[in-house]
Phi, psi and omega in degrees: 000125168273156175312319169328299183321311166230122190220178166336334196275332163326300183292101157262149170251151225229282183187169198296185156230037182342308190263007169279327187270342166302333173245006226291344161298000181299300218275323188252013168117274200197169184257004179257224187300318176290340173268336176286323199293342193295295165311301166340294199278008203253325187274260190312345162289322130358293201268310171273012176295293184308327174299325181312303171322337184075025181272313188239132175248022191218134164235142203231123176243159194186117170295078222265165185331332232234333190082035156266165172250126155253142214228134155236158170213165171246067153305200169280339185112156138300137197297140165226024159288169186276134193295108200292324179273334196244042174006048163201160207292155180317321180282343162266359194258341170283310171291338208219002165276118171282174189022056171242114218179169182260004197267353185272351190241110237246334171281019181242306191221115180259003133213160190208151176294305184303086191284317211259328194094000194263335184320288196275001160285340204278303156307312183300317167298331177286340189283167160253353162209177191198116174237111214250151180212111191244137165266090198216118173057025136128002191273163163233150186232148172217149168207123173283172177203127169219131178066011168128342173297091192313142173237002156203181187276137162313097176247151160296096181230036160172172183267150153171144159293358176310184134215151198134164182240167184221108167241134162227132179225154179235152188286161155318105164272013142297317178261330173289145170300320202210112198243107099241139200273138146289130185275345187278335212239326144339270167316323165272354174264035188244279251258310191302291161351273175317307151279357167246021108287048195342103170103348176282140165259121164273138155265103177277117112323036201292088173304306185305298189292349206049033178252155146306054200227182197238125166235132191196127170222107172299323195290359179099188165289350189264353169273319130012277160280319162320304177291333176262342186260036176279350187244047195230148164278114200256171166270004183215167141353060194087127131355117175282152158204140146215160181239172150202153137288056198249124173091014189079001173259134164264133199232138189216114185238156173201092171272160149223177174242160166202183205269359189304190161208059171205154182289151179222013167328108176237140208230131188220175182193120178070029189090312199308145194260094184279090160336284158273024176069204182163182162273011172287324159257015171294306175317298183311300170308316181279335173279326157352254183312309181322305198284344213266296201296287192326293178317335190246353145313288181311303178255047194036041160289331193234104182349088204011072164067028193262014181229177179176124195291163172244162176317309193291338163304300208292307236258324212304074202101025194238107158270170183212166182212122169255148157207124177248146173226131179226146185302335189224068213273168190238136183248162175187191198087154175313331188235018173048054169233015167252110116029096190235027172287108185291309196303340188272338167291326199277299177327311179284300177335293186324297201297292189310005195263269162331274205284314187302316189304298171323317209262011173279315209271008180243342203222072197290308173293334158291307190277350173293307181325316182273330170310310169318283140013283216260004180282281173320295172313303189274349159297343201273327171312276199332288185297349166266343169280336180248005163298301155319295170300333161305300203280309192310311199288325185268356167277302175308303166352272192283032154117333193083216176096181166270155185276155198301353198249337175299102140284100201272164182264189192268303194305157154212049158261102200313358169290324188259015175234165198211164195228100185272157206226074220253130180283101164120158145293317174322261211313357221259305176287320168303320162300328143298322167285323205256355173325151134290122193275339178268272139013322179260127148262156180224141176191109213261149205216154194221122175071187191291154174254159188311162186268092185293340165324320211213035184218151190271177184279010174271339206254314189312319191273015190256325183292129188306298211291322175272305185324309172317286174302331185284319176318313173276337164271330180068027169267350192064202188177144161094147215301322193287334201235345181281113174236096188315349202273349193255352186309144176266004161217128186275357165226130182234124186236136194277141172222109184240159171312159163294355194249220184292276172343285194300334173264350155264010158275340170297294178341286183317303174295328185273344184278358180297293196273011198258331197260329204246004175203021163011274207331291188340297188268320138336329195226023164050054169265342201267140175207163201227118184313084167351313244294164202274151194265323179225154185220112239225092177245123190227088118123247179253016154251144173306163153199126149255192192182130194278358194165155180320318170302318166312300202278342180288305214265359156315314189319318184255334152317287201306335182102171170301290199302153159070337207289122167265127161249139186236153183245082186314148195227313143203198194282347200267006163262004165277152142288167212288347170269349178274296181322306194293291200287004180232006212202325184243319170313093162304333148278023179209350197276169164243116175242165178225121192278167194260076192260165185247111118332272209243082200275012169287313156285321187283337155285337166275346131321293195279331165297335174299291194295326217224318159322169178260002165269122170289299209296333163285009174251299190323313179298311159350292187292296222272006165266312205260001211293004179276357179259335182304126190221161216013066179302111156265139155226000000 
């Protein structure tokens, strides 16, 4: 397709955007950090769209003095001939139009991220200004913008051989709480972009700060699983990838296995991060296990032929990466990122049948390795199953219940109760006395709880301390069994020392619920407990203070002379009224709920951190250890 090809006629319009600044979390989300970064990527789907097409292989994004952003591409350019129905040129009728876009035109883009057509008027209504410069046929085009509002005509104002669009907008600060771009929070949906455009270079830029970085992966999606399984062991050799095309979906897969023992599937459509899945990985899971059960059939692997793996042995260590592109995708789910195209589960099913099987029946030795693997996996489900049935029976045993260490609250509608997850028997204890009992649960944990990182579901249910806490939430664990609708506290709040330990039990606990009870933390039931570090008395009055800055400048409110300092050390030196009025008090306490941005990263944080390789924890310690700030040793 030539640039001839997509012009004005192209460009369908749907309807205006009245209600974007009256509303604009409808369209973005939210008014804080994630809706500002949101602009950034909605301005860069524009540019890979074109790449899906094979229009652009270069994006240069830039974080510019002032904290507007620029976005370039050498794309086709946006068309700025005149719109044959809405008589004014393509390129104001695309910035200042909602749902207006070449993505409705299936001879401009036969597939796009940019579903709705909302993206860059969206941005643009949110900006206080926006300025485009489009490169076509040898022209240069300029067009302004302020609050969504063209503020001059699409003009011609120079020659150049360059092609491509150039957008720069700076956000509103009327509507944003706060306008500075992360460059780290950036960078990681660039890097994500960027494998799954096999051979696109993105360029990240950060003026204020002076970084840099280059994103370009010929390998892809199999550079891809290398990269979140780089601190992981794998069994067999290199990342399995095939691609195929059938019905116009193109389906592009990359597994590797490794020694963890949890599933890791990141599933995208269109660019798109499907979150909740869809039928494309439904389709993926079930030819998974089909084809792994054909193969250890076929080639007496599973006890002559009398077994048969189940989907969670096949998933047990296995990351993977999908990327599918389909034309007309249909979404649905809470966060509209679940995949809801009946027809694409058959399609992925068909292919992951096909090309894995081949590469089982070409390659003997990479697949006895997953066979094993995944063998190994289901002695261990067996044995957690009667780990199970063991803890059930014993419970039933001592009477049933809730466990004997819970001081349980009064209310009992889990919106209004909250369950603190308290380090120590002291502190345990100071927490029971200083609590609100109708509202408060408490329930104290004694040393570290196992490291799940590096443990099967027979050895975590063998652990006092995780029996407990799953016991005391009443949701169960583990995929046949774990129901976030049963939990019994709508707030689970971690509360550990201020000190090394207490951040590595903190550690422990949040790598607990990340791998093993997601949902939790995904829907903001997990928060994690303030307490004050110091407590500052001058004749008869207290101040606490949360970190070091706090306590200098109380230091210097307060005056020097007569101030007693005291250095909490841990929770179990406040008595239950200093705890309650600094830690529990809802009207006074800091709790900080737990959310995932990136939960692809946050799997790689915690394998970094938890894992059984030292030199990636070690390389880790000595890059952040200059962030650190109030270290008890």
């Amino acid at each position: 397709m030539t640039s001839v090809d997509y012009n004005a006629k192209h460009i369908h319009v749907l309807k205006g955007i009245e209600a974007v600044r009256r509303r604009p979390a409808m369209y973005i989300g939210d008014l804080g950090s994630r809706g500002l970064h949101h602009l950034v990527y909605e301005v860069i789907d524009n540019s890979i769209d074109e790449a899906m097409t094979g229009h652009c292989t270069e994006i240069k994004v830039t974080i510019n003095e002032d904290n507007s952003i620029t976005v370039i591409d050498n794309g086709r350019g946006i068309p700025v001939d005149m719109h044959p129905t809405q008589k004014k040129p393509a390129l104001e009728v695309v910035m200042t139009t909602l749902h207006a876009g070449g993505k409705f035109d299936k001879s401009s883009y036969k597939v796009s991220g940019g579903l709705h057509g909302v993206g860059v008027s969206v941005v643009n209504a949110l900006s206080e200004w926006m300025e485009v410069e489009v490169y076509r046929d040898g022209k240069v085009y300029h067009q302004r913008y302020e609050k969504g509002k063209k503020k001059s005509e699409v003009k011609e104002t120079g020659t150049s051989e360059q092609r491509g669009t150039k957008v720069v907008f700076q956000p509103d600060r009327d509507i944003f709480n706060k306008v500075e771009f992360d460059f780290e929070i950036l960078s990681r949906r660039i890097m994500e972009l960027a494998f799954l455009n096999k051979g696109l270079k993105i360029t990240l830029k950060d003026q204020i700060k002076g970084l840099k970085k280059d994103f370009r992966y010929s390998g892809g999606i199999a550079a891809f699983v290398k990269y979140i399984d780089e601190n992981r062991k794998q069994i067999h050799k290199g990342p399995i990838v095939f691609e195929k095309e059938r019905d116009m979906v193109f389906v592009e897969i990359s597994l590797q296995y490794n020694d963890s023992y949890t599933e890791n599937i990141h599933s995208y459509v269109n660019n798109i991060n499907t979150v909740e899945g869809g039928t494309h990985l439904v389709g993926f899971k079930t030819a998974l296990t089909r084809t792994l059960n054909y193969y250890g059939q076929k080639n007496n692997l599973l006890k002559n032929g009398k077994f048969n793996l189940s989907g969670e042995d096949t998933r047990e260590g296995l990351t993977a990466v999908i990327n599918i592109r389909v034309p007309n995708p249909q979404f649905e789910g809470q966060t509209k990122t679940k995949l809801g195209n009946s027809e694409v589960k058959g399609i992925v099913e068909s292919i992951v049948n096909e090309k894995l099987g081949e590469h089982l029946e070409q390659n003997p030795s990479v697949a006895r390795s997953i066979i094993d693997k995944c063998l190994t996996a289901s002695r261990a489900r067996e044995a957690a199953k009667k780990a199970r049935e063991l803890t059930r029976r014993k419970g039933a045993l001592e009477g049933g219940g809730l466990p004997g260490k819970l001081a349980d609250c009064s209310i009992k509608d889990p919106q209004r109760c909250e369950l603190y997850i308290v380090e120590g028997d002291s502190a345990g204890g100071s927490a029971k006395l200083g609590r609100d009992r109708r509202f408060q649960a408490i329930l104290p944990i004694k040393g570290k709880i196992l490291n799940v990182e590096k443990a099967q579901m027979d050895k975590i249910l063998g652990n006092e301390s995780i029996r407990t806490i799953v016991t005391a939430l009443g949701t169960g664990i583990g995929s046949d069994e774990f129901d976030k609708s049963k939990v019994r506290y709508w707030k689970i709040i971690l509360m550990t020392d201020a000190d090394v330990d207490g951040s590595h039990i903190k550690t422990l606990l949040l790598t607990f619920f990340f791998r093993y009870m997601r949902d939790l933390i995904d829907f903001g039931h997990i928060y994690i407990a303030m307490p004050p570090l110091f407590k500052l008395k001058k004749g008869k009055e207290e101040v606490y203070a949360f970190n070091e800055e706090e306590k200098d400048e109380i230091y210097k409110r307060m005056g020097g002379n007569g101030i007693t300092l005291q250095r909490y050390k841990g929770l179990g030196e406040m008595n239950p009224g200093q705890l309650w009025a600094t830690t529990m008090d809802p009207e006074k306490r800091t709790i900080l709920q737990i959310t995932l941005e990136d939960a692809r990263e946050a799997d790689h944080l915690f394998n970094i951190l938890m894992g059984s390789e030292v030199e990636p924890r070690r390389e880790f310690i000595e890059k952040n250890a200059r962030y650190v700030k109030n270290l008890d040793v």
